[in-house]
N, C-alpha and C positions, 0 to 999 in steps of 0.2 A: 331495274338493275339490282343485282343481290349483293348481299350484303357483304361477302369478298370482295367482290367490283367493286363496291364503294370504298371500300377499305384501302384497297391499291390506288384508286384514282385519290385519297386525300393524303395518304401517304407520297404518292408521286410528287404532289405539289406540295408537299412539305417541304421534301428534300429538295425541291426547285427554290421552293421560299431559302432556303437553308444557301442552296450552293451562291444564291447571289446577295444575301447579306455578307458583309465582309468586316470583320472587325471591327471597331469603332471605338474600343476604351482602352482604356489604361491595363484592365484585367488581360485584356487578351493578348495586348502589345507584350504583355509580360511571356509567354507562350516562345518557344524556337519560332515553332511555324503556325501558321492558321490550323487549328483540330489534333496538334500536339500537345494534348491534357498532361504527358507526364513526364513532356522536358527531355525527351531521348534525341529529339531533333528528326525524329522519324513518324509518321504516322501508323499506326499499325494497330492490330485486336487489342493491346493490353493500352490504349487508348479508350478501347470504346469500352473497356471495363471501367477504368479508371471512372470516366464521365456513368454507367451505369451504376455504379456504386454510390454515386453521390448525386441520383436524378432525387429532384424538390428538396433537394439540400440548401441552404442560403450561402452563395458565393463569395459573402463577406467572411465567413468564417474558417477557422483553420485550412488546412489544404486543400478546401473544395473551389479556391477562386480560380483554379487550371481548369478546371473543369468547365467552365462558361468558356467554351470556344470558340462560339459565333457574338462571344458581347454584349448580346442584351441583355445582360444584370438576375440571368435565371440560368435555373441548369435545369433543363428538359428534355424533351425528345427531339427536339428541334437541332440539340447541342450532339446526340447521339446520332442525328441523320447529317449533318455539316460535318463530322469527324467522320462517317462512313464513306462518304463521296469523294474525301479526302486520302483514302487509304492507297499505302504504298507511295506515297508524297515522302520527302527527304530533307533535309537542310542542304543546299549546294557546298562541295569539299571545294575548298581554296587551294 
């Protein structure tokens, strides 16, 4: 297998790992929706900026805790692939 192929197949299962963890803290509960990093209530590109601006940042600190959108207490690629799979998601209009 070369070394693309390897790359797509652990990236695949990334974003597999990613689409079925589902929140679990306090941080993310704070979020509109699951992989909304900046509160518009929409998921969209300047989400996944949002969260790439602030990858291996510590989510305790100033406004990087949006950014942990899958909740495991890190902001990484994992946070970039659950807010990607997430794209074009909404908050429902009442």
């Amino acid at each position: 297998m070369n070394r693309n192929a390897m790359f797509c197949v652990a990236a695949a299962f990334a974003g597999l790992l990613s689409f079925l963890w589902m929140p679990r803290t306090a941080q993310a509960a704070e979020v509109a929706i699951a992989g909304d990093a900046d509160g518009d209530c929409r998921v969209d590109a300047l989400d996944l900026i949002h969260i790439r601006n602030r990858l291996m940042q510590d989510p305790s600190s100033g406004d990087h805790r949006t950014a942990d959108v899958n909740g495991d207490g890190k902001i990484n690629v994992l946070d970039l692939i659950y807010a990607r799979n997430r794209l074009s998601t909404a908050c429902s209009q009442f």
